[in-house]
C-alpha positions as CSV (number, residue, x, y, z in Angstrom):
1,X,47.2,171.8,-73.4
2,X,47.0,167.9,-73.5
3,X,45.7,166.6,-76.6
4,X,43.3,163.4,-76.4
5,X,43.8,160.9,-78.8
6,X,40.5,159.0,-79.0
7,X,40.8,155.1,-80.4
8,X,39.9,153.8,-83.8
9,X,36.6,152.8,-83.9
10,X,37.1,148.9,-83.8
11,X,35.4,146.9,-87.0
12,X,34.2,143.4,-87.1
13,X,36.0,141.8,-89.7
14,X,34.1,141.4,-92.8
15,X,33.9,138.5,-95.1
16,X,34.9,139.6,-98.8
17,X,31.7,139.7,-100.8
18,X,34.1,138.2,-103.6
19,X,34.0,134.9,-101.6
20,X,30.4,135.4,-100.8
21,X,29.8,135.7,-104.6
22,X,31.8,132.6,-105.8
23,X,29.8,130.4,-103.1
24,X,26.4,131.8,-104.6
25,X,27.9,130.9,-107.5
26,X,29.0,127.6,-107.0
27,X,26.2,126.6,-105.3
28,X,23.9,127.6,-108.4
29,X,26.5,125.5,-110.9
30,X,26.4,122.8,-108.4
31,X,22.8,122.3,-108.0
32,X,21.9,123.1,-111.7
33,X,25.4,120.5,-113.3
34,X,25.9,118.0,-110.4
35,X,23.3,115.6,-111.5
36,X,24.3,115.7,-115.3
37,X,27.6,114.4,-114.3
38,X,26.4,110.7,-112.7
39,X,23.8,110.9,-115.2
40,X,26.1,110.6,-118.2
41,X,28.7,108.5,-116.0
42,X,25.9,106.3,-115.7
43,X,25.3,105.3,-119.3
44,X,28.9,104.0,-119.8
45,X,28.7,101.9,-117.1
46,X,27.7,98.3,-118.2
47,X,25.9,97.3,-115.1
48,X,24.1,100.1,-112.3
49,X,26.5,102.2,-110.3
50,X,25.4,100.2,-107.0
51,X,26.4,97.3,-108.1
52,X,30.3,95.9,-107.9
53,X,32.3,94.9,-111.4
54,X,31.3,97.4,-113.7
55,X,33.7,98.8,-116.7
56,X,33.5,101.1,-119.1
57,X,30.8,99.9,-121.6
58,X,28.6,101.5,-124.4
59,X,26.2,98.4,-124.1
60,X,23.5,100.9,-122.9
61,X,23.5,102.2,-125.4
62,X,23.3,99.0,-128.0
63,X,20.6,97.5,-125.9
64,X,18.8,101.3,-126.2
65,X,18.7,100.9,-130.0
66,X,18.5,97.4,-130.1
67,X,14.8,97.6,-128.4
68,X,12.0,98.1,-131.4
69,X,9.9,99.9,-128.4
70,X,12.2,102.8,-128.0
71,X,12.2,103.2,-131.8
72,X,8.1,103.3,-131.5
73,X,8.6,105.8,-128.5
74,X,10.5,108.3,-130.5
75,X,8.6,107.7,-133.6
76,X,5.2,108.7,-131.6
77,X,6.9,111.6,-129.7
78,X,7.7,113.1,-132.8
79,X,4.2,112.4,-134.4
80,X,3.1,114.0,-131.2
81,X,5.3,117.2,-130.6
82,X,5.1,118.1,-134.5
83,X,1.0,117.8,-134.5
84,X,0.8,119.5,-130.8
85,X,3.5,122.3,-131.4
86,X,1.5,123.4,-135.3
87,X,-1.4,123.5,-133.5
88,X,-1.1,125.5,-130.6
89,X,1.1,127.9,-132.6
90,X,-1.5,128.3,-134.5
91,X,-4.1,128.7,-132.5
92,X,-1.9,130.8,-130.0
93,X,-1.0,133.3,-132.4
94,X,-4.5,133.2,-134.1
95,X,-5.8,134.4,-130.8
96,X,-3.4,136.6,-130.1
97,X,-4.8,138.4,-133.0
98,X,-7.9,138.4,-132.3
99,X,-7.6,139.8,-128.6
100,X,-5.1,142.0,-129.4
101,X,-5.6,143.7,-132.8
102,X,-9.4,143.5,-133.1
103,X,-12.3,144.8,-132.1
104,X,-13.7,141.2,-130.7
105,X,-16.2,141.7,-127.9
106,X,-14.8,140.3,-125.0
107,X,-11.5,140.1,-125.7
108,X,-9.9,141.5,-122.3
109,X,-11.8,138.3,-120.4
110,X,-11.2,136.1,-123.2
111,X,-7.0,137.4,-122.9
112,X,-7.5,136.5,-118.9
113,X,-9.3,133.0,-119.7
114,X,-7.1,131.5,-122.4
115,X,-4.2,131.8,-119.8
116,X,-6.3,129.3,-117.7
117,X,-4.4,125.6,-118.8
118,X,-1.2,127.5,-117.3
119,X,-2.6,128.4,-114.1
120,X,-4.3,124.9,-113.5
121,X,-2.5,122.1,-112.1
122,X,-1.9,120.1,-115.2
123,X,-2.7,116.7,-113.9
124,X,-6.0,118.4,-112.7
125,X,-6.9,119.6,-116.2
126,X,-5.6,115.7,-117.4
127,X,-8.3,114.2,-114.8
128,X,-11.0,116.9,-116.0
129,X,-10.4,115.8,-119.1
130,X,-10.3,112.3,-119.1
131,X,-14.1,112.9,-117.1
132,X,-15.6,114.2,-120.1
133,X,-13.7,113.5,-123.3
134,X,-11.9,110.1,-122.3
135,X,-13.2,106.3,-123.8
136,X,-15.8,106.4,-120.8
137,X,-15.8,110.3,-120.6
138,X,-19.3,111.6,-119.5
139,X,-19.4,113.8,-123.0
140,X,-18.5,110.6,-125.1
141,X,-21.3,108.1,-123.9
142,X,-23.5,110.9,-124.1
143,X,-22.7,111.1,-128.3
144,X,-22.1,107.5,-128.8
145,X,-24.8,105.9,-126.5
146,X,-27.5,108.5,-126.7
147,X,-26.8,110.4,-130.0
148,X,-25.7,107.2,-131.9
149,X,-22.9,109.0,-133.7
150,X,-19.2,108.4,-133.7
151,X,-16.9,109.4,-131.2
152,X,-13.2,110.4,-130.9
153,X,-10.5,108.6,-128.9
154,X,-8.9,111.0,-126.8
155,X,-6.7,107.7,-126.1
156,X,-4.7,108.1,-129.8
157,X,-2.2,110.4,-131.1
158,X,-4.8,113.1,-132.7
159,X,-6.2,112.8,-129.0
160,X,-3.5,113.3,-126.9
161,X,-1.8,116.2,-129.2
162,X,-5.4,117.9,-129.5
163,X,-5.2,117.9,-125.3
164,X,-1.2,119.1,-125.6
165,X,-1.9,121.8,-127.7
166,X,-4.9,122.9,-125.3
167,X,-2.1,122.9,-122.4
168,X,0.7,124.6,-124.4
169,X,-1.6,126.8,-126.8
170,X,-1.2,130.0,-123.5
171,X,2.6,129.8,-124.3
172,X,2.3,130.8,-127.8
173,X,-0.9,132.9,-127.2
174,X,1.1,134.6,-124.5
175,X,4.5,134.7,-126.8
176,X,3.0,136.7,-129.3
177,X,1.0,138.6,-127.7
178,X,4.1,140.4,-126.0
179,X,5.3,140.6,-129.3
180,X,2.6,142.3,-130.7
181,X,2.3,144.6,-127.5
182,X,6.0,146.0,-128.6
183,X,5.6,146.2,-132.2
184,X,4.8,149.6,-134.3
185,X,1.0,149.6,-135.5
186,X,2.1,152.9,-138.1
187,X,2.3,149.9,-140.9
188,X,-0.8,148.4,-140.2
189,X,-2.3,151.5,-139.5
190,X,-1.3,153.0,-143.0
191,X,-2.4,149.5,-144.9
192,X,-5.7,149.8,-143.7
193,X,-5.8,153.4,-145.0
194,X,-5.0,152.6,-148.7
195,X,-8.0,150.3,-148.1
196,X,-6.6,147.1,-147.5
197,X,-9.1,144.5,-145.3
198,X,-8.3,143.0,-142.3
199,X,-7.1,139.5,-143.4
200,X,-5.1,141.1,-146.2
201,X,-3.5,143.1,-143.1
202,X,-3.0,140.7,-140.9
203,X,-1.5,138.4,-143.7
204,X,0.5,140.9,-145.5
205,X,2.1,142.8,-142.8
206,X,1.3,141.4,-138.8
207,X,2.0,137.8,-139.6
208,X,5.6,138.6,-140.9
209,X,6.3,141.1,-138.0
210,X,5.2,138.3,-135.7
211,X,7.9,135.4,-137.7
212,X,10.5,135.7,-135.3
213,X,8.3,135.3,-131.8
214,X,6.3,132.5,-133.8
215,X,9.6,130.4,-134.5
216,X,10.6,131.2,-131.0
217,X,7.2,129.8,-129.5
218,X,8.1,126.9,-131.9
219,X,10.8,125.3,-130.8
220,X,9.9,126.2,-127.6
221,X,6.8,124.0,-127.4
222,X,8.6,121.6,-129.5
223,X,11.1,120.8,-126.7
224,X,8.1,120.8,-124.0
225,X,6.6,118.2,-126.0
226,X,9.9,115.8,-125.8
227,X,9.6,115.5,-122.2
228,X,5.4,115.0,-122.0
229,X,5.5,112.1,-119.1
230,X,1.7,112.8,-117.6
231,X,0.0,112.4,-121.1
232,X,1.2,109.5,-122.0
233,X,1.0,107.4,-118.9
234,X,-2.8,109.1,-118.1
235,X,-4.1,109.1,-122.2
236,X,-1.8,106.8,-123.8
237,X,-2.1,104.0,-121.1
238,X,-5.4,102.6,-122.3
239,X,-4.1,102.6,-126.3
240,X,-0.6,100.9,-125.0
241,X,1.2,104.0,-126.3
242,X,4.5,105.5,-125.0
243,X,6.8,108.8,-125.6
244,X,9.8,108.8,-124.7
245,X,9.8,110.0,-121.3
246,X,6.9,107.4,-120.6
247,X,9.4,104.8,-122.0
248,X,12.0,105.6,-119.9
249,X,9.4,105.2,-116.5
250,X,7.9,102.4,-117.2
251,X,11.4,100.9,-118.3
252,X,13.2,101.9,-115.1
253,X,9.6,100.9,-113.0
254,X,9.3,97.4,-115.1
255,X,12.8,96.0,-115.4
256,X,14.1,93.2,-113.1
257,X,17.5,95.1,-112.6
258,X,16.1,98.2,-111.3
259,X,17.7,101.6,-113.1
260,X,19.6,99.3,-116.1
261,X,22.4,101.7,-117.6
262,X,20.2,101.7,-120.8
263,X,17.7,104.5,-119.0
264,X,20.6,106.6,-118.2
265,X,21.7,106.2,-121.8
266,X,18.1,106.9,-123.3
267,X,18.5,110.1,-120.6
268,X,21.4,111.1,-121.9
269,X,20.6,111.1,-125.7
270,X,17.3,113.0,-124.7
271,X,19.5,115.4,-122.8
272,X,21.6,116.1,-125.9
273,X,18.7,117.3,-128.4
274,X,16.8,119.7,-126.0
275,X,20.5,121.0,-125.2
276,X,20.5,121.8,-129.0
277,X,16.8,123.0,-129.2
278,X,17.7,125.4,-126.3
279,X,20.4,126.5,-128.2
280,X,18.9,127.2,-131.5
281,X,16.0,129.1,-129.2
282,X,18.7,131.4,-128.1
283,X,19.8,132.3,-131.4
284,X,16.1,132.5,-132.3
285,X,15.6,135.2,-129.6
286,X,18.7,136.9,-130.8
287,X,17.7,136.9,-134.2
288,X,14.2,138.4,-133.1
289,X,15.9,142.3,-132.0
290,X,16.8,142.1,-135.3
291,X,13.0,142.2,-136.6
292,X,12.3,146.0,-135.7
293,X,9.9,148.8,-137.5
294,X,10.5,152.4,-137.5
295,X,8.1,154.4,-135.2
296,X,7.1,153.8,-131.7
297,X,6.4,150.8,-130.1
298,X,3.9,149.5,-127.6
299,X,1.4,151.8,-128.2
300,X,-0.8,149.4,-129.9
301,X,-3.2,150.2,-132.9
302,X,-4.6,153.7,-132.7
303,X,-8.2,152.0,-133.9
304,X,-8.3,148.7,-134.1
305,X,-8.9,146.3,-137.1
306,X,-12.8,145.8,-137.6
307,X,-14.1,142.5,-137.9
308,X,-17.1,143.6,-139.0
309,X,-20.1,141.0,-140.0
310,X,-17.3,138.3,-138.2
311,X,-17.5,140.2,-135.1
312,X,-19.7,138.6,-133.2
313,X,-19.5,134.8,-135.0
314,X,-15.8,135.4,-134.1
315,X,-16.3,135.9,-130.0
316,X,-19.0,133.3,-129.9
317,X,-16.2,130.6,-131.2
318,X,-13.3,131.6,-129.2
319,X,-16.1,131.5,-125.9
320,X,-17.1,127.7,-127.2
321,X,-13.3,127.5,-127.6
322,X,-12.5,127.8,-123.6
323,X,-15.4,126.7,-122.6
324,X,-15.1,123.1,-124.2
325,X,-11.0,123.3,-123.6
326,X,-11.2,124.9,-119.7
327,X,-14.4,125.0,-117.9
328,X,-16.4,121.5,-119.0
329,X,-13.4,119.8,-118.0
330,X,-13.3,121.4,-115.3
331,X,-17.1,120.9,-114.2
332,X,-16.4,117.5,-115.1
333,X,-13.4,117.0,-112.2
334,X,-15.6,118.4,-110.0
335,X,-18.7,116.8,-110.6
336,X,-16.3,113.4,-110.5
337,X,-14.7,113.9,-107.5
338,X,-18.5,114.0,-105.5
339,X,-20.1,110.8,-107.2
340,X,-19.3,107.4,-107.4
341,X,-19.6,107.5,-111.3
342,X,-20.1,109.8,-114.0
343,X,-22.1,108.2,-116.1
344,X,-25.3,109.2,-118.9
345,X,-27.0,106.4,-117.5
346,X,-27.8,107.8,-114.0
347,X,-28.5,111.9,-112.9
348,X,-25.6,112.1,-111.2
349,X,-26.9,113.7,-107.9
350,X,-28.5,110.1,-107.7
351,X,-24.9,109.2,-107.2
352,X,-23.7,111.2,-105.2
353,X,-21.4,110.7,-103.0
354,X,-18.5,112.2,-99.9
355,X,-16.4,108.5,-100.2
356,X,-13.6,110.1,-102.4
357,X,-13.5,113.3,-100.1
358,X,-13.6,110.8,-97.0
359,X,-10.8,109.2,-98.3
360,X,-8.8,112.1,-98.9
361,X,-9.4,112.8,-95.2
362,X,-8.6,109.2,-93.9
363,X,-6.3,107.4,-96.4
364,X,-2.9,108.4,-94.8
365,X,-0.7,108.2,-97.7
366,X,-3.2,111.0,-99.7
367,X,-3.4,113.2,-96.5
368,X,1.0,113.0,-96.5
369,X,0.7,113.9,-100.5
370,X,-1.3,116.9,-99.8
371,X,0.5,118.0,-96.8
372,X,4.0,117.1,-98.2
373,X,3.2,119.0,-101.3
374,X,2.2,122.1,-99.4
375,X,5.5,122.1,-97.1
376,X,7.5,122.3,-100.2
377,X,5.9,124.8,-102.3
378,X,6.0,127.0,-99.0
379,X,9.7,126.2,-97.9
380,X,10.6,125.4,-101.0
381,X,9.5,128.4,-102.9
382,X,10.9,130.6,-100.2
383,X,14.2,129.4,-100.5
384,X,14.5,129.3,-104.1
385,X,13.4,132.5,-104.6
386,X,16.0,134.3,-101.8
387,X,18.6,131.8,-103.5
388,X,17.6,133.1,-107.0
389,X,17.5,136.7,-105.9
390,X,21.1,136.9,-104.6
391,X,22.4,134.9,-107.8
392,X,20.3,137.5,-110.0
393,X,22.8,140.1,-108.4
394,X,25.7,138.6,-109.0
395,X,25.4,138.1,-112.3
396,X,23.9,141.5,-113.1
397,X,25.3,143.8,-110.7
398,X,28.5,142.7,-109.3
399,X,32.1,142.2,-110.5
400,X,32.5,138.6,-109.9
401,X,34.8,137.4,-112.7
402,X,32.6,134.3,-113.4
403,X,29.4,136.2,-113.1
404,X,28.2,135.6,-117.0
405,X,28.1,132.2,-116.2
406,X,25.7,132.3,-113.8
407,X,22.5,133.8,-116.5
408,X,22.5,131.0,-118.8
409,X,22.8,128.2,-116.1
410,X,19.9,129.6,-114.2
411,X,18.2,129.5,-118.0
412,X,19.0,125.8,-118.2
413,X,17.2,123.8,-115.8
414,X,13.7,124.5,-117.3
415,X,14.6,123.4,-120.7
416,X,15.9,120.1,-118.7
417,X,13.2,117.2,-119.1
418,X,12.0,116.8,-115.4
419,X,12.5,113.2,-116.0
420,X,16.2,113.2,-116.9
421,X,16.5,115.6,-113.6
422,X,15.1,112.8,-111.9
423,X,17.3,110.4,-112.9
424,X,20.5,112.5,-112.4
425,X,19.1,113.3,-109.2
426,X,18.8,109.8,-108.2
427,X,22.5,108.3,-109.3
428,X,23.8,112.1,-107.2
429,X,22.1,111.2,-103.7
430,X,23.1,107.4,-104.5
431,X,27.0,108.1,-105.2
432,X,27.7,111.2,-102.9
433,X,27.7,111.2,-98.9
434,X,25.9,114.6,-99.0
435,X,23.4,113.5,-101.0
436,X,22.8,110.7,-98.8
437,X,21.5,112.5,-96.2
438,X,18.3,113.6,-98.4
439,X,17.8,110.6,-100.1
440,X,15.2,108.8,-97.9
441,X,13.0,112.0,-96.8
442,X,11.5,114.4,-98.1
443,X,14.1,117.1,-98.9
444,X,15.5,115.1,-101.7
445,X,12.6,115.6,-103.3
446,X,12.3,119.1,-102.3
447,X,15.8,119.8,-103.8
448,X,14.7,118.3,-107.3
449,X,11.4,120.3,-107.8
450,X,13.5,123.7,-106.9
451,X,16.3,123.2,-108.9
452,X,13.8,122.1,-112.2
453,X,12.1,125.5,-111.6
454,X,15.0,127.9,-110.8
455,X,14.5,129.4,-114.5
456,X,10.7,130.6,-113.1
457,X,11.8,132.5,-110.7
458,X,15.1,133.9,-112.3
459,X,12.3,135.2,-115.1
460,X,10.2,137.1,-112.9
461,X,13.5,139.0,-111.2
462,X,15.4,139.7,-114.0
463,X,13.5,142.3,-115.8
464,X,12.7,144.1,-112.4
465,X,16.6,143.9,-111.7
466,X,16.9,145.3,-114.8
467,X,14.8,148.5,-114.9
468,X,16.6,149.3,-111.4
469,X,19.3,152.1,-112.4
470,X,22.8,151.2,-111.9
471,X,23.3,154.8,-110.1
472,X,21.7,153.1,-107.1
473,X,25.0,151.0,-106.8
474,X,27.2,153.8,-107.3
475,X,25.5,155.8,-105.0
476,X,25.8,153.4,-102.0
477,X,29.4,152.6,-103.0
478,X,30.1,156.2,-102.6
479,X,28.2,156.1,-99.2
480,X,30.7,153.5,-98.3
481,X,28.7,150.8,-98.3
482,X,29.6,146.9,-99.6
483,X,28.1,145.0,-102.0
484,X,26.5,142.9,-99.7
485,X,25.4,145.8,-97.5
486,X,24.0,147.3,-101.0
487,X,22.0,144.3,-102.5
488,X,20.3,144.3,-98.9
489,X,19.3,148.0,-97.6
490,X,18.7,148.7,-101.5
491,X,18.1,146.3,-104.4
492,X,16.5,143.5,-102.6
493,X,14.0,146.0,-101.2
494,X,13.0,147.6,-104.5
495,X,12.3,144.4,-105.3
496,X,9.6,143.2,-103.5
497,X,6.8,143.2,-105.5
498,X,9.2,141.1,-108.3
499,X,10.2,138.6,-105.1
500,X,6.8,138.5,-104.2
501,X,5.2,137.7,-107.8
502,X,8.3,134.8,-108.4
503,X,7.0,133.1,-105.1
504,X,3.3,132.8,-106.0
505,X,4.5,131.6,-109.5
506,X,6.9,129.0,-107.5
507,X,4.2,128.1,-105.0
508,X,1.9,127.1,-108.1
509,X,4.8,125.5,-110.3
510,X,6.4,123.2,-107.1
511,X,2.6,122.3,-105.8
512,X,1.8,120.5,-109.4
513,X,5.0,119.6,-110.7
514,X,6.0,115.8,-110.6
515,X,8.1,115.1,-113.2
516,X,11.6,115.3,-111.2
517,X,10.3,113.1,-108.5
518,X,8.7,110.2,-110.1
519,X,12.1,108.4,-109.6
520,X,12.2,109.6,-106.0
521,X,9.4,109.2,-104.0
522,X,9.4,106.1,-101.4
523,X,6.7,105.5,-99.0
524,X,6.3,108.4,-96.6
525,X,7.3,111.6,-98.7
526,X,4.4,111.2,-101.2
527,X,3.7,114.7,-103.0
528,X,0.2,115.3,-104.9
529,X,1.4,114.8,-108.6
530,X,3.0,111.2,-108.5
531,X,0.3,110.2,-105.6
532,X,-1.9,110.9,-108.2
533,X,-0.3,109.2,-111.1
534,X,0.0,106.0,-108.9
535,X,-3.4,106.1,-107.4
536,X,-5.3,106.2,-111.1
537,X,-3.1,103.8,-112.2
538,X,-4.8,101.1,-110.0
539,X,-8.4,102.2,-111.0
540,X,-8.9,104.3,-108.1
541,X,-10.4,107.7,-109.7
542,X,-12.5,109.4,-107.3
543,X,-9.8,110.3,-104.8
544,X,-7.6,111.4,-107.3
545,X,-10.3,113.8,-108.7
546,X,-11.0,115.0,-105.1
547,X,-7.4,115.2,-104.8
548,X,-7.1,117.5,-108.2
549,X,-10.4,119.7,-106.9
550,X,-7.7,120.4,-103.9
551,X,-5.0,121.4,-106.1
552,X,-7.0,123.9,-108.0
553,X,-8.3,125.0,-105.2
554,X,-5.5,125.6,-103.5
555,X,-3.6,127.2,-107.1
556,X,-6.8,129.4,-107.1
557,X,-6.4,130.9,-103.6
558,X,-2.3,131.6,-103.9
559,X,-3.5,133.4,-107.3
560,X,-5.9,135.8,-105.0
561,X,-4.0,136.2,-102.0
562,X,-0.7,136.8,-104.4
563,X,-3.1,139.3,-106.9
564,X,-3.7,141.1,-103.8
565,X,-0.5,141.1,-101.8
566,X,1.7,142.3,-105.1
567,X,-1.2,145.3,-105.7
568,X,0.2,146.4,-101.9
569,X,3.6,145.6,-102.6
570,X,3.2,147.9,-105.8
571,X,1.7,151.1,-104.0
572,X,3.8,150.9,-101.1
């Protein structure tokens, strides 16, 4: 009997996922260090990388400290992050309490609402404000010319750190509300059963649990502050006062030699301290799963602390509180963005008007910011999250020897100043071929706003990555299956409601976000944020509040449309 020998199935030749792995990986370094590395080459230079003759020089730096301005810049940025960062710790963690631990009527809406200064473009909640609370703000003529009594200038440093903490206040609120979602209540519990009252509970026993997220929302806000460029230039324009990110624009935007090595340097030296805040965060967070208490946690209070006579007193102020903070503003940049003026002096349906909306429609360079700005949070947010995803699972569930590498570079582009980004950004396309090709359109902006807001999405995958059991990988390996073929018939499907929630939260983040880009933009690849920043600067205010109504708007709808897609995604 003649045996048939039947022929080895023939494979197409796969590419290692080793080498795979190391160009995720490289690509992520790449993107993340590239532009630190002109940036820094930049400020020893003594004359602008485009021009011929330039040595080594440390004259940027002389003529950095050597300018009495820059000395005024730093000392009003730290006036400014100190009063902003004490009080929205404050406040954060005060209602944190309150929605968390108390028995405050309304505090699951109030929890929802006090989130709202995250969620709303924050050039949109600058315009609302500066509508209602600003030198000619609706609210302020109506106390100073109608109620005779003396006003506040939103235009100082008390003004524009009272505005910061209203916009950083949902970090810390946030922060410690997770923290007191996962600590024991059995302490508090048992204090309030030897009789102690609710302050002495809350001051004795919560407020120490909470020390280690407090000091982590601390110098988290702290290094936030640093980098404030929209405040200054929209609040502190009128006053003549600059931070130091402020400095650096209108120093790059004003000099005679455009981008003098003395920016770079200032960039640089900025660079170095949030480098050391981020680090002594990191030690922070470490130093925080330390802080535990025997018994279970997350189950929250078994009955929670009674306010009693303060109940209601207590929800009426925190509703004043985000009503005066959130929704008058709000009203405000609505009600600005249909008349010609907000004024006391005139009803303002007498002045009503569809001029800023018909410019929106007809003023080519707004129409460009709106549509540019869309095209990249789409595009943009896609591809940063699939980017993000894949480098996710090779630093958490791969063998890739330089995989450790990749977590804390992913970490570091948030904690960047968008500004000094910028700036690196600039000097890469300007020095390198590749980054030649992006320079003059749109992408090169595109790539800058992605990069700055890696960390968001890398945030949002983690923990889901996380949860997933590693038996899933062993289980597919002993299928036979790759690692590629694994992260892409298993992981990346489980998760899709995590890929799904880091694109809305992209989406929002790259359709208000400027900061990277103010260096950037030419005519023709306008984007909403700097549009708006240049277009209020000349006086023109109604189109930009039209322009901010779109933005929240459109942040508003993603919100919905994301709410309900990840609520499918969930179930499915």
């Amino acid at each position: 009997m003649t045996t048939l020998e039947l022929p080895a199935t023939v494979r197409r030749p796969r590419v290692p996922a080793s080498f795979g792995q190391a160009a995720v990986g490289a690509l992520v370094v790449g993107l993340v260090v590239g532009p630190f590395i002109p940036l820094v080459y930049s400020s020893i230079r003594s004359k602008a990388l485009y021009l011929p003759g330039g040595t080594f020089s440390l004259a940027g730096y002389r003529t950095l400290f050597a300018d009495p301005a820059y000395w005024t810049a730093v000392k009003n940025t730290l006036l400014f992050a100190v009063s902003t960062t004490t009080l929205a710790v404050v406040g954060g963690t005060l209602h944190a309490i309150l929605c968390t631990r108390t028995d405050l009527p309304g505090r699951r809406a109030y929890g929802l609402l006090l989130t709202a200064p995250i969620v709303v473009p924050p050039l949109g909640l600058v315009v609302g404000w500066l509508t209602i609370y600003g030198q000619g703000g609706y609210l302020t003529q109506l106390v100073s010319r109608n109620l005779h009594l003396p006003v506040w200038n939103l235009s100082s440093i008390p003004g524009m750190s009272l505005f910061g903490a209203v916009v950083t206040l949902p970090i810390a609120y946030l922060t410690v509300r997770a923290a007191l979602s996962g600590t024991d209540s059995s302490l508090e519990d048992a204090a309030r059963s030897a009789g102690a009252g609710p302050l002495r509970v809350v001051g004795r026993i919560t407020l120490p649990m909470l020390r280690p997220a407090m000091l982590n929302c601390t110098v988290l806000i702290f290094s936030l502050c640093l980098e404030i460029l929209g405040i200054p230039l929209f609040l502190g324009g009128p006053s003549g006062i600059d931070f130091y990110a402020s400095y650096l624009y209108r120093s790059w935007s004003n000099s005679a030699t455009p981008d003098p090595p003395f920016v770079s340097a200032g960039a640089v030296l900025l660079l170095v301290v949030v480098s050391l805040l981020l680090f002594l965060r990191s030690r922070l967070s470490g130093a925080e799963q330390r802080f535990v208490a025997v018994g279970t946690r997350g189950g929250g209070l078994r009955r929670p602390l009674e306010l009693g006579r303060w109940r209601r007193p207590a929800s009426a102020a925190v509703g004043a509180f985000i009503g005066v903070t959130s929704v008058i503003p709000l009203i405000g940049l609505i009600l600005m963005s249909f008349v010609r003026v907000l004024t006391t002096l005139e009803a303002p349906w007498r002045l009503a008007t569809s001029d800023n909306w018909r410019a929106v429609a007809t003023d080519p360079a707004l129409r460009r910011a709106i549509t540019d700005s869309l095209l990249i949070a789409v595009g943009g947010g896609a591809v940063s999250v699939a980017l993000v995803a894949v480098a996710a699972l090779v630093a958490h569930r791969s063998r890739f020897p330089l995989r450790t590498v990749l977590a804390p570079t992913l970490m570091y582009p948030r904690a960047v100043p968008g500004v000094i980004l910028g700036i690196g950004f600039f000097w890469t396309y300007l020095m390198f071929t590749p980054g030649s090709l992006v320079r003059n359109n749109l992408w090169g902006e595109a790539i800058a706003l992605c990069v700055r807001n890696l960390t968001l999405a890398y945030v949002v995958i983690q923990p889901s990555l996380a949860r997933l059991s590693e038996e899933l990988d062993r289980a597919g390996r002993a299928a036979g299956a790759g690692w590629w073929t694994i992260a892409r018939r298993i992981l990346l499907p489980m998760l899709r409601p995590a890929l799904l929630a880091a694109f809305v939260l992209m989406f929002i983040t790259l359709l208000g976000d400027y900061d990277p880009v103010v260096f950037l933009q030419k005519p023709g690849t306008e984007v909403l944020g700097v549009t708006m920043l240049q277009y209020w600067s000349t006086g023109v205010q109604g189109p930009v509040a039209a322009l901010a109504v779109i933005q929240v708007v459109l942040t508003a709808a993603v919100l919905l449309i994301g709410a309900r897609a990840l609520r499918r995604a969930s179930h499915a």
